[in-house]
C-alpha positions as CSV (number, residue, x, y, z in Angstrom):
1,X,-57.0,168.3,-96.8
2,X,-55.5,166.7,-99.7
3,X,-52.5,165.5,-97.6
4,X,-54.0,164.4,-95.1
5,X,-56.6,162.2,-97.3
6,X,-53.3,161.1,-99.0
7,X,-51.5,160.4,-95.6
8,X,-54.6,158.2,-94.7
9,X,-54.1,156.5,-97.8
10,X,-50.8,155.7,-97.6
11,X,-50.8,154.4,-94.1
12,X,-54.2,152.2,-94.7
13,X,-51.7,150.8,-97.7
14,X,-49.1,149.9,-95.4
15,X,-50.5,149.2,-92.5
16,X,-53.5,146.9,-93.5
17,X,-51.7,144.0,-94.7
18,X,-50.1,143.9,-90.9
19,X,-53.4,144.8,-90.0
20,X,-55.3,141.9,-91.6
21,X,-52.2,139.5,-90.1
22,X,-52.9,140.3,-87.0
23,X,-56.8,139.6,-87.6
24,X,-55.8,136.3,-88.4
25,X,-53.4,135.4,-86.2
26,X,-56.0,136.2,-83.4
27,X,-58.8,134.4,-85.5
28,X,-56.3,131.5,-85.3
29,X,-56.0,131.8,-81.8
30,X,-59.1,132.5,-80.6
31,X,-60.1,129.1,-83.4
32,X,-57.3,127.2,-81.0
33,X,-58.6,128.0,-77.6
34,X,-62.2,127.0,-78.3
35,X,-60.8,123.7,-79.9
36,X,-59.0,123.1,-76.6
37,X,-62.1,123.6,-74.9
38,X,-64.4,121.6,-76.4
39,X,-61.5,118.7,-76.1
40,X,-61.0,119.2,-72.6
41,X,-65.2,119.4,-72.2
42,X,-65.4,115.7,-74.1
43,X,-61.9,114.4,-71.7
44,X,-63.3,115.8,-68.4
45,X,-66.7,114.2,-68.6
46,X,-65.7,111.3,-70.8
47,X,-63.3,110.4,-68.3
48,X,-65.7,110.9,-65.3
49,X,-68.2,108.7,-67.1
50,X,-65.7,106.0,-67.8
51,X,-64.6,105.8,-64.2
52,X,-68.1,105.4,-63.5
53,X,-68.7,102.6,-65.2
54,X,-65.8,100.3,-64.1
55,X,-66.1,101.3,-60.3
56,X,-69.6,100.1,-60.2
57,X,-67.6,96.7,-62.5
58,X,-65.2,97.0,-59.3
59,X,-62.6,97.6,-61.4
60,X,-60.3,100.5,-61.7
61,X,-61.2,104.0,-62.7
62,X,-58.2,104.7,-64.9
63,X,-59.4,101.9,-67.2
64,X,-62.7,103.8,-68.2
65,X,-60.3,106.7,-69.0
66,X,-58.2,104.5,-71.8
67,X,-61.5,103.6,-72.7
68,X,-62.8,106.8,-73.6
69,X,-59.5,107.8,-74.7
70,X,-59.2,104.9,-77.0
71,X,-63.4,105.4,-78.5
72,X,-62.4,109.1,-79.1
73,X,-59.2,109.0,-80.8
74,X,-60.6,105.8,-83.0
75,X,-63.7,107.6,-84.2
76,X,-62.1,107.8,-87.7
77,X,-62.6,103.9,-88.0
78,X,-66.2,105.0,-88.2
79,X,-65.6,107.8,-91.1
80,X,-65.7,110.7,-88.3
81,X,-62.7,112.9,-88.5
82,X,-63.8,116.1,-86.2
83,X,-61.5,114.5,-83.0
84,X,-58.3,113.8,-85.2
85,X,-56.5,116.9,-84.0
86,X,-56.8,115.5,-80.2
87,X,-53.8,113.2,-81.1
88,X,-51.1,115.7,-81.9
89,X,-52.5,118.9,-80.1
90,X,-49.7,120.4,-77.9
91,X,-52.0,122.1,-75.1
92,X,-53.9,119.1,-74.4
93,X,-50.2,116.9,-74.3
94,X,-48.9,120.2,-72.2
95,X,-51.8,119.5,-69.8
96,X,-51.3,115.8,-69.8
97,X,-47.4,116.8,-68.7
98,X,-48.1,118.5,-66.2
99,X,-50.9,115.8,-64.6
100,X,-48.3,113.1,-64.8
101,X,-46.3,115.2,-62.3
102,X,-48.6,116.2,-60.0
103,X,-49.5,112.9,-60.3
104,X,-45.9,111.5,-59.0
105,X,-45.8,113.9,-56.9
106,X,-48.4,112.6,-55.1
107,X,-47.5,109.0,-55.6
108,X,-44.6,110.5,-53.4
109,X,-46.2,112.2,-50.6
110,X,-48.0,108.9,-50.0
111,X,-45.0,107.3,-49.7
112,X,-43.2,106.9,-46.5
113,X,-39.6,107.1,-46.6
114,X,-39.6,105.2,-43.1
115,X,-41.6,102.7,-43.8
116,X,-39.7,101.4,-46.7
117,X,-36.6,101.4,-44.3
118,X,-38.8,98.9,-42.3
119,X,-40.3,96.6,-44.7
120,X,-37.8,94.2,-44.4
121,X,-35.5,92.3,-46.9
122,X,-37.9,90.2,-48.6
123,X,-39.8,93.5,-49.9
124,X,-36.6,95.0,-51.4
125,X,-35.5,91.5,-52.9
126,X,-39.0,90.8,-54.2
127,X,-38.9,94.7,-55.5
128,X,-35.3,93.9,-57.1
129,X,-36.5,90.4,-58.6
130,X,-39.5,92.2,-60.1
131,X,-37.4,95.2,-61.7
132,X,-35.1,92.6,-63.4
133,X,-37.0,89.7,-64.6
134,X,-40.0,91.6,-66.4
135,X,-37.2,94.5,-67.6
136,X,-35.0,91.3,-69.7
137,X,-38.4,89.5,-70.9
138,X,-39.8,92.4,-72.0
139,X,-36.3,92.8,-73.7
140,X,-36.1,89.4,-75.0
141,X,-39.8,89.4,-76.9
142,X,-39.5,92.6,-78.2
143,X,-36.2,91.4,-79.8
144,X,-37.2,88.1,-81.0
145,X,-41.0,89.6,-82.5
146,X,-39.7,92.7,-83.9
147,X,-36.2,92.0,-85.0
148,X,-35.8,95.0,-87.3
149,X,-36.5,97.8,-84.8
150,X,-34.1,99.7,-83.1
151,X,-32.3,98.4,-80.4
152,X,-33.6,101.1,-77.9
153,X,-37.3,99.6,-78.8
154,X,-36.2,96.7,-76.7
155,X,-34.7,98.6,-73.8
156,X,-37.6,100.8,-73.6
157,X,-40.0,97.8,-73.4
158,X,-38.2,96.0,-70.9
159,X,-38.4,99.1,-68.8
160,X,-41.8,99.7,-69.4
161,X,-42.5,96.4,-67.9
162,X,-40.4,97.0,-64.2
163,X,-43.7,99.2,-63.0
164,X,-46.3,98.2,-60.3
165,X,-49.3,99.6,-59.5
166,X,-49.7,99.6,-55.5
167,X,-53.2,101.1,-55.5
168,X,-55.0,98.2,-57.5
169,X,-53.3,95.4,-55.1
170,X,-53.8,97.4,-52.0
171,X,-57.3,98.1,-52.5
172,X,-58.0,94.2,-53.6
173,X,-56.2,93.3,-50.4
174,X,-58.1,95.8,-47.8
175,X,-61.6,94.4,-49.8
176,X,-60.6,91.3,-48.5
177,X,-59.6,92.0,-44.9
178,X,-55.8,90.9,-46.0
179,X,-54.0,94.2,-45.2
180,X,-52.3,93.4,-42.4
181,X,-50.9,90.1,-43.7
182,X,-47.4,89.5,-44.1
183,X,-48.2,88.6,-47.9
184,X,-49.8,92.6,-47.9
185,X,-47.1,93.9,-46.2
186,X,-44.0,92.8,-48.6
187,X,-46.2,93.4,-51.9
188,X,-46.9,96.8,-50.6
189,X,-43.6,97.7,-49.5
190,X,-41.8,96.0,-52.7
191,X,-44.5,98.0,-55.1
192,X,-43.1,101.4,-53.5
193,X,-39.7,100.3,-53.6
194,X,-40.4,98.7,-57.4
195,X,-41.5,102.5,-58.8
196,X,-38.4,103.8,-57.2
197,X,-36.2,101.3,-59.1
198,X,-38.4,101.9,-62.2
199,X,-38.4,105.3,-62.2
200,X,-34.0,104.9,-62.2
201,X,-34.9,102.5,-64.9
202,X,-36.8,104.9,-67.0
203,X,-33.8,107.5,-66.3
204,X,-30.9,105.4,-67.4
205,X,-33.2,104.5,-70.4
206,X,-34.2,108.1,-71.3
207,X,-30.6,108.4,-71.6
208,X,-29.7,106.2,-73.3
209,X,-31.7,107.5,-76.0
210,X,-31.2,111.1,-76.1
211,X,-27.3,109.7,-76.3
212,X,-28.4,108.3,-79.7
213,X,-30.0,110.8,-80.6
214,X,-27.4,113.0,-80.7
215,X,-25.5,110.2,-82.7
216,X,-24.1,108.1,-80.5
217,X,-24.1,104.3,-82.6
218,X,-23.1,102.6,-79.8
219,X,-25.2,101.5,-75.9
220,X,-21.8,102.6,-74.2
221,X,-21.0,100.9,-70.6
222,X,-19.6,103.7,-69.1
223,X,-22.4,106.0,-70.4
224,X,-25.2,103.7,-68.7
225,X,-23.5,103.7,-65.7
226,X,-22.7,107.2,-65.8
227,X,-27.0,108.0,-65.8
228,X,-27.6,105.4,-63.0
229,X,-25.4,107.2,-60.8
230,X,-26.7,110.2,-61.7
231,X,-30.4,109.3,-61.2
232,X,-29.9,107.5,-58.0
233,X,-27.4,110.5,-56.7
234,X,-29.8,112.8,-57.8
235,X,-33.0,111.1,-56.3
236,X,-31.3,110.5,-52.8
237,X,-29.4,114.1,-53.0
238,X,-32.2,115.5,-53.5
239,X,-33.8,113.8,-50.4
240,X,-31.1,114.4,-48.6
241,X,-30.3,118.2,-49.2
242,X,-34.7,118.8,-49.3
243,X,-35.3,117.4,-45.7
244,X,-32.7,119.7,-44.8
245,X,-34.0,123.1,-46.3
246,X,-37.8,122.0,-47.0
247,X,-38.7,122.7,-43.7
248,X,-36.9,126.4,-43.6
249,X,-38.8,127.2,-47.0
250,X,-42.4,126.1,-46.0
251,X,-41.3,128.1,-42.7
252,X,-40.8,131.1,-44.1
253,X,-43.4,130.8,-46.6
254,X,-46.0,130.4,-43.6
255,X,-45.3,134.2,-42.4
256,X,-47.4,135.4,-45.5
257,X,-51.1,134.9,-44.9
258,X,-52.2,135.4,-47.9
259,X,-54.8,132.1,-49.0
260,X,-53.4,129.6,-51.0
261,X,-50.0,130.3,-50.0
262,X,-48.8,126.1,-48.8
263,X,-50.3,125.2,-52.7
264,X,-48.3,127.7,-54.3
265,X,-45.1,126.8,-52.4
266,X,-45.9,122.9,-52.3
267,X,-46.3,123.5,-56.5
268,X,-42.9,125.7,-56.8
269,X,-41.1,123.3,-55.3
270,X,-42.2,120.4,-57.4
271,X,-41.9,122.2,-60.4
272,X,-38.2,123.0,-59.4
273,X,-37.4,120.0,-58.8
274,X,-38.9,118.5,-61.7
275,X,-36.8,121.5,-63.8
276,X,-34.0,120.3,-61.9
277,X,-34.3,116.7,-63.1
278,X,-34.5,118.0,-66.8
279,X,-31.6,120.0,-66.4
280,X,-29.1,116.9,-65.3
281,X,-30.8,115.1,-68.5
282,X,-33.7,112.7,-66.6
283,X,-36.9,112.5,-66.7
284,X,-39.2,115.3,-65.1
285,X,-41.3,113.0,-63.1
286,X,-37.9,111.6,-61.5
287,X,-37.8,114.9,-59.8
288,X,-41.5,115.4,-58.9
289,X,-41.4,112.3,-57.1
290,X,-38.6,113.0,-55.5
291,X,-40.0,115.8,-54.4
292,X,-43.3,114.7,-53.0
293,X,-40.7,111.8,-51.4
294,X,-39.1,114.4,-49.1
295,X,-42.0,116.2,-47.8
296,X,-43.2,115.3,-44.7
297,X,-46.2,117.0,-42.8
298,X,-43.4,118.1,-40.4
299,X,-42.2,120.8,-42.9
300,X,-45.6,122.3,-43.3
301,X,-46.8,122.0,-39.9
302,X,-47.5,126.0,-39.7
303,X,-49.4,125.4,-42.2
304,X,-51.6,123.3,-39.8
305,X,-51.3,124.8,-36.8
306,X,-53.1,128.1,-38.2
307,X,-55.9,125.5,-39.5
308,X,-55.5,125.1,-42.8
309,X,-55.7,121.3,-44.5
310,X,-53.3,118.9,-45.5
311,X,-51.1,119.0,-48.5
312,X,-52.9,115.8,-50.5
313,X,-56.1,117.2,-50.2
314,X,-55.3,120.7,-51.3
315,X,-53.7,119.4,-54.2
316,X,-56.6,116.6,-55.0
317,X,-58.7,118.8,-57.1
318,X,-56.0,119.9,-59.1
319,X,-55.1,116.2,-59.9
320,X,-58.8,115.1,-60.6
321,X,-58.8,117.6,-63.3
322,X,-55.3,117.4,-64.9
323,X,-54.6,113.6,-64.4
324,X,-57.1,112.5,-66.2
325,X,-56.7,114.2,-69.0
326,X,-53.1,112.5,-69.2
327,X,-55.2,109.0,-69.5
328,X,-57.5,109.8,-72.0
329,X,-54.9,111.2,-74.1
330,X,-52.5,107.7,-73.6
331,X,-56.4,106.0,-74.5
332,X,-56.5,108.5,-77.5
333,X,-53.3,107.6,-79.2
334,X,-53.8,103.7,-79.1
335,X,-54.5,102.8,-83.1
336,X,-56.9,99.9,-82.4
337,X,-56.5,99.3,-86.6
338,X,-52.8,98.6,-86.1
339,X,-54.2,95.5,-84.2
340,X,-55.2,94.0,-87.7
341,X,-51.5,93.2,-88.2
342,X,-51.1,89.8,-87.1
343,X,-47.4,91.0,-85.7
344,X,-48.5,93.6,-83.6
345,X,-51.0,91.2,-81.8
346,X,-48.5,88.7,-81.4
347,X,-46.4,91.4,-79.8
348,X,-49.3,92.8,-77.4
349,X,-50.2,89.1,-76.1
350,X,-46.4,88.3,-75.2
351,X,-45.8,91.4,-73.9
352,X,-48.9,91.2,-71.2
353,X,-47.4,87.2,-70.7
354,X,-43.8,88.5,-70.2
355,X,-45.5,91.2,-68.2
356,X,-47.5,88.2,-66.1
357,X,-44.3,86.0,-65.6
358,X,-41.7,88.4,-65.2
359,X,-43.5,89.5,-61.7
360,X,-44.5,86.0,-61.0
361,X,-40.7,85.5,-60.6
362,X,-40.9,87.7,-57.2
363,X,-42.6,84.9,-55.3
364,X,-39.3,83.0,-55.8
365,X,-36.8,86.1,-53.4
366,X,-39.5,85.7,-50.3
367,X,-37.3,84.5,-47.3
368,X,-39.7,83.9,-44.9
369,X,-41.3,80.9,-44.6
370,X,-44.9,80.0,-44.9
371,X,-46.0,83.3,-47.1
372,X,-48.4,82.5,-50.0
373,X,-45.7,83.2,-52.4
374,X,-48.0,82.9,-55.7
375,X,-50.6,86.0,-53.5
376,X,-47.0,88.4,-54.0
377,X,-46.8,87.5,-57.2
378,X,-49.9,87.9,-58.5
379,X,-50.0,91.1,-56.4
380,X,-47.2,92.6,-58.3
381,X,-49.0,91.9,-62.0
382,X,-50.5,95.0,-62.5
383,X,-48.6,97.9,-64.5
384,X,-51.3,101.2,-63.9
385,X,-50.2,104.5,-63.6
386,X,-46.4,104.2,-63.5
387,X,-46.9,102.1,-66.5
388,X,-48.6,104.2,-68.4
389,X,-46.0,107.4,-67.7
390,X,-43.0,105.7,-68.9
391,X,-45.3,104.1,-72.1
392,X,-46.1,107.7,-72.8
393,X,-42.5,109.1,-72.4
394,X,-41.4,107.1,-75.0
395,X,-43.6,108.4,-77.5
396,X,-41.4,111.6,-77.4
397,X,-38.2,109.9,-78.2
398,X,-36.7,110.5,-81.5
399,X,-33.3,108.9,-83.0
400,X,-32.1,110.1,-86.2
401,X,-35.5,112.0,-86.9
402,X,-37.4,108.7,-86.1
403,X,-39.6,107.7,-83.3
404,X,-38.3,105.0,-81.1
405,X,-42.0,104.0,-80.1
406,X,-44.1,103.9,-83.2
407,X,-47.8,104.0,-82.7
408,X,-48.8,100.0,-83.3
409,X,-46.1,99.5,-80.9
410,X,-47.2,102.1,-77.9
411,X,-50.8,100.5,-78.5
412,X,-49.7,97.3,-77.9
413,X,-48.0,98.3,-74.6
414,X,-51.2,100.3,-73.7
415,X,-53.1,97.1,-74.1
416,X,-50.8,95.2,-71.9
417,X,-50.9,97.8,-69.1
418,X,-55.0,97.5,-69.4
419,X,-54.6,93.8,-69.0
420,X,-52.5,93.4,-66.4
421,X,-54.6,95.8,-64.3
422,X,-57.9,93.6,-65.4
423,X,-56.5,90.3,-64.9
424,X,-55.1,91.1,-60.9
425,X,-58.1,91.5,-59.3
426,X,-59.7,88.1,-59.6
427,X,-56.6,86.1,-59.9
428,X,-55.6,87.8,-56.5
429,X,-58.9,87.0,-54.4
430,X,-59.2,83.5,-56.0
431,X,-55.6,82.4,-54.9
432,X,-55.8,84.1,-51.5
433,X,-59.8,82.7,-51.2
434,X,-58.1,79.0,-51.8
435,X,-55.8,79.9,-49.2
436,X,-57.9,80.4,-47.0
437,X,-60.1,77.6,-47.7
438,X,-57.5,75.2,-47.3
439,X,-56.3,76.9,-44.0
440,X,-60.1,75.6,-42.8
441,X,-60.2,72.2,-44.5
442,X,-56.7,71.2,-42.7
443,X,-57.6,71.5,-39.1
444,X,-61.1,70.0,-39.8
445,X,-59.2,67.2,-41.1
446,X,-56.6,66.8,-38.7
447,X,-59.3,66.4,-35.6
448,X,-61.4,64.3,-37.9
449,X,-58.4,61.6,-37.9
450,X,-57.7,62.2,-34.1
């Protein structure tokens, strides 16, 4: 008996300290889980609640989710510190990864690969106008108002600036019964082709960067050309080789009839290809937009025939969870006190102005004649989603143990994506409502001479 009480002894001795470590370390994460919880309880309905509010303003819903973000993660101002850990949690930013590519790869199954073949030459000049004008004044302020930052700072907010939203335009256009004018048609077809080229932006840039980080001085020529080929030979490789063996995957994929199975392979492959892209050094959204680029409901169709619903709306709820937490998160990591610096204002108002005229530029590659040329213009203003991605990528990018985007400076870029998305809207329906008014007045005063 003695023994064994002794054994007892001994192996409570030994074993409680690992014991007690393994108490805590399940405390700790049972302490993290209910943390992420309670965060993704206050994003979820804070960001449905925002949304609310600016579609019944007519505005859009992404906006009430930087709002939210932006009240939650400035609580502090107020002397409340319980949200602070919402800033630098790495579940919630994991979630907010993985909504930005669902979210491109949606962008990309709502893009049609023919129909940017066929929007004509003035969409892919406007596009190309609007990808290098803002890209060099977004360059050229960010050099002039903040000469001491790194040279990347610059680069990364000229390409921060190449972005347009389509979905804000589009859906001022169809309120005003304009969708099927010529002035609709090259905006929309330029946006689509303008995220492609900003997307190739965003890779050469990311490049660029992680080629300094590694301690590269120097913006080598042959490096930056070396990533552009890369991304664009990647992006239409990809396209190329995936409309090729898409259609053999999804068909063999259809023979198991087990539910779920077109979500499970239409998420595999996005995920690949987004690993993919990572792998060859660029961005992961690069590859989940490629990959929602190459399907086509053709490669799915067993899918359909046996009755089961499209691709976009068997991903949607996924996205109208995990999307918006990505939003809030951008809104949550805006420091509204870094606005009290008088520099850091200055920088967010020239920003959204190079932002304003750098697009205003497109109206000037239109070829055709007798186009409202300030309507495309004003059409390609607004930054959005796209925006807001490559705004948040460059919060991850460190040279030399350093951020590249310090916080003041992705605040002011956040503020400059909310304006431009504000501001387009009115602007657009009062220059296309003068248009119109003016196509009236003109015959009535033409007959009224005769």
């Amino acid at each position: 008996m003695r023994r064994r009480a002794l054994a007892i002894i001994l192996f409570l001795l030994l074993a409680g300290p690992i014991l007690g470590q393994a108490a805590a370390a399940s405390a700790e994460h049972s302490q993290t889980v209910a943390r992420v919880l309670l965060a993704l309880i206050l994003i979820l309905l804070g960001a449905k609640l925002g949304g609310e509010v600016f579609e019944r303003l007519r505005q859009p819903a992404v906006l009430g989710e930087l709002l939210v973000g932006m009240l939650l993660g400035n609580l502090s101002l107020l002397g409340f510190h319980g949200l602070d850990f919402l800033k630098d949690d790495e579940l919630l930013a994991l979630l907010a990864e993985i909504g930005v590519i669902l979210l491109l790869f949606e962008v990309g199954l709502e893009t049609d690969i023919a129909e940017m073949r066929a929007v004509g030459l003035s969409a892919l000049l406007v596009a190309v106008v609007g990808v290098i004008a803002p890209f060099f004044l977004g360059w050229g302020v960010s050099a002039w108002l903040l000469p001491r930052a790194h040279e990347l700072v610059h680069i990364y907010t000229g390409a921060v600036l190449c972005a347009t939203s389509v979905g804000i335009t589009a859906r001022v256009l169809r309120d005003l019964g304009k969708i099927a004018t010529p002035e609709a048609r090259i905006i929309l077809g330029a946006a689509v082709i303008d995220d492609v080229l900003g997307l190739l932006v965003l890779a050469a840039v990311s490049g660029l960067i992680r080629a300094a980080s590694q301690g590269t001085a120097e913006l080598p020529i042959g490096s930056l050309l070396w990533i552009i080929a890369k991304s664009i030979g990647f992006l239409f490789g990809a396209i190329w080789i995936g409309q090729r063996l898409s259609p053999k995957l999804f068909h063999l994929a259809s023979k198991l009839r087990v539910h779920g199975m077109l979500l499970v392979t239409s998420l595999s492959f996005c995920f690949l290809m987004a690993y993919m892209a990572h792998a060859i050094g660029l961005a992961t959204i690069v590859g989940a937009f490629a990959a929602g680029l190459l399907l086509d409901q053709v490669h799915y169709r067993d899918f359909l025939d046996r009755g089961e619903h499209r691709l976009e709306e068997v991903l949607h709820p996924l996205t109208t969870v995990l999307v918006p937490v990505f939003f809030v998160l951008m809104g949550i990591r805006v420091d509204l006190q870094s606005f009290g610096r008088t520099e850091i204002l200055g920088f967010a108002v020239l920003v959204t102005l190079a932002a304003i005229l750098g697009k205003q530029a497109c109206g000037l590659a239109v070829w055709e004649r007798g186009v409202n040329r300030w309507a495309i213009g004003l059409g390609m203003i607004p930054r959005g989603e796209v925006g807001l991605i490559v705004a948040g990528i460059g919060m991850t990018f460190v040279v030399q143990g350093e951020r590249i985007v310090t916080p003041p400076i992705f605040s002011a870029i956040v503020i400059m994506v909310m304006m431009t998305t504000l501001l387009t809207p009115p602007l657009l329906k009062w220059v296309l409502t003068r248009a119109d008014v003016r196509a009236t007045v003109a015959p009535s005063e033409s007959s009224a001479r005769s």
